[in-house]
C-alpha positions in Angstrom: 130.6 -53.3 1.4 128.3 -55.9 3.5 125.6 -57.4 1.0 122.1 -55.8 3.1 119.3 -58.1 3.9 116.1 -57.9 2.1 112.6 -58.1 4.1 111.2 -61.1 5.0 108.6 -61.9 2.4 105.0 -61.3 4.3 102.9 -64.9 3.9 100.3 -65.2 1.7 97.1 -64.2 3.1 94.4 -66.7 2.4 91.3 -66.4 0.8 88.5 -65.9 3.2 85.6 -68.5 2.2 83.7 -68.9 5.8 79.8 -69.5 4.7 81.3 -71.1 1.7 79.7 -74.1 0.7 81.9 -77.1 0.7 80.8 -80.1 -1.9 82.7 -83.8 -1.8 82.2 -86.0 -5.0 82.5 -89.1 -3.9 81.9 -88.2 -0.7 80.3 -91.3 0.8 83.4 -93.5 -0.5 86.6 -94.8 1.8 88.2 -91.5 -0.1 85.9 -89.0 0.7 85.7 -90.3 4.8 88.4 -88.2 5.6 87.1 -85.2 3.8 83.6 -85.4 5.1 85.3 -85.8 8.8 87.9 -83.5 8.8 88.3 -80.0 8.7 85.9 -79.2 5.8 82.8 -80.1 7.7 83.9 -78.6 11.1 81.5 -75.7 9.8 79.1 -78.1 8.4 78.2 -75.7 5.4 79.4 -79.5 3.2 77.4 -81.3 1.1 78.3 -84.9 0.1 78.2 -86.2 -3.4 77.5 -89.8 -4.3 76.8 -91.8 -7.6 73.6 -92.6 -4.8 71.8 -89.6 -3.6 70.1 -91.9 -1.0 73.6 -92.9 0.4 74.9 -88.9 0.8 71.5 -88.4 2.2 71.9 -90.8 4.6 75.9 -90.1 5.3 75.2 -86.2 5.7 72.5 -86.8 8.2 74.0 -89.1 10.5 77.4 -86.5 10.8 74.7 -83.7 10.9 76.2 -82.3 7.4 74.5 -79.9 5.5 72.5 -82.2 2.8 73.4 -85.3 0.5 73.0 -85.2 -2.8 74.0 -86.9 -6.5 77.6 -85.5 -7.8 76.2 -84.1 -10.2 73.8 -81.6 -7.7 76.8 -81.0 -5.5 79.0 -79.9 -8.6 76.6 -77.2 -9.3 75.5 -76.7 -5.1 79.5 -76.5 -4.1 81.1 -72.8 -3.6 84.4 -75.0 -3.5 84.4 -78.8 -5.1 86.8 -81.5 -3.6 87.1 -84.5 -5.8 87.6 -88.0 -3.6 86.5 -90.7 -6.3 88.6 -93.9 -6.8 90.9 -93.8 -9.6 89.6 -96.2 -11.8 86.5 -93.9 -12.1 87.8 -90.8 -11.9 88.3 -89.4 -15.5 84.4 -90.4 -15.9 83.4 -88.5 -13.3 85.4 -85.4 -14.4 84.2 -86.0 -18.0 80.8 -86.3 -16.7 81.0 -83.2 -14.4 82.3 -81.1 -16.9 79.7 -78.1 -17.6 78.9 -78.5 -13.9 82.4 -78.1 -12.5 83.4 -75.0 -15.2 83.8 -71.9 -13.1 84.1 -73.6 -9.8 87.4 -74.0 -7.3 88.1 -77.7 -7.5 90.6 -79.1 -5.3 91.3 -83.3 -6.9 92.5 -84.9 -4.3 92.7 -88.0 -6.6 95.8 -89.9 -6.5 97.4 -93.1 -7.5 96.8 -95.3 -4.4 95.8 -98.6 -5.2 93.7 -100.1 -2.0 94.5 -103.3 -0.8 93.2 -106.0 1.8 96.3 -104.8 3.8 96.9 -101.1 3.4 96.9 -98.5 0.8 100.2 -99.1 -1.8 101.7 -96.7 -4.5 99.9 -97.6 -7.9 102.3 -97.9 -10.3 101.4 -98.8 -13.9 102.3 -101.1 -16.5 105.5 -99.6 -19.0 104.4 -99.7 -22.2 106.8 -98.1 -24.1 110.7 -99.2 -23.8 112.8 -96.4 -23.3 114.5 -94.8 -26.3 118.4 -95.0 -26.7 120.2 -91.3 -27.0 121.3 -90.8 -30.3 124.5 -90.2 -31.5 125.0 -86.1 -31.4 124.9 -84.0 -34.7 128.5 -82.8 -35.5 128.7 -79.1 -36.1 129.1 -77.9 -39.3 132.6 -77.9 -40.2 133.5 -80.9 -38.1 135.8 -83.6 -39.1 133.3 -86.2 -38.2 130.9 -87.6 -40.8 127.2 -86.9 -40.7 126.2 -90.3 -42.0 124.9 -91.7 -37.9 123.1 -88.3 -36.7 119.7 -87.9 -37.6 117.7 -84.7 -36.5 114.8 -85.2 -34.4 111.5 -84.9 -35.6 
């Protein structure tokens, strides 16, 4: 007997989140320039984050956004929260952000990207830890082999 097709699996409907407020930490930052451009602000229900509210202020008016504010006001203002700090700073921010950020959709778009005077490279840090050797395997019990070179793992 012929094996009988299943269905096609129906996509995934996305969420609907028009009239959603957008919020971009970091958004005045090299990072956050393609957030606060793209897509997200085609509605222009976004508001951009900055460690300067002065500097979202500014940012949002001249791309006619919704309003600039502090990260810390657009971590509590956002419907949905996109995080576009640099690296370096961005476990401070998060840490920072915390009780504003709980209960929120976050999308981190954070990545290891280290920027350079040429282009943007793969970050790739420093080993700090040499790689163990395998050890030998345990015998079974009952083996001819001696147990004296396994040791369990702990």
């Amino acid at each position: 007997m012929a094996p009988t097709a299943s269905p096609p699996t129906p996509p995934i409907a996305a969420p609907d989140v028009t009239g959603q407020v957008v919020g971009i930490l970091g958004g005045t930052g090299p990072q956050g320039w393609g957030w606060r451009t793209g897509s997200p602000a085609r509605d222009k229900q976004v508001i951009i984050g900055s460690r300067s509210a002065e500097r979202a202020g500014k940012a949002a008016e001249e791309l006619g956004l919704l309003q600039g504010l502090s990260n810390a006001e657009t971590a509590r203002a956002g419907d949905i929260v996109i995080v576009a700090v640099p690296w370096e700073g961005h476990g401070a921010v998060l840490e920072e952000l915390r009780d504003d950020l709980a209960g929120e959709l976050v999308i981190d778009s954070v990545n290891l990207w280290a920027s350079t005077r040429r282009a943007p490279t793969p970050f790739v840090p420093r080993r700090t830890a040499r790689p163990s050797r395998p050890r030998p395997s345990c015998p079974t019990p009952g083996s001819p082999r001696p147990s004296t070179t396994c040791r369990p793992y702990r």
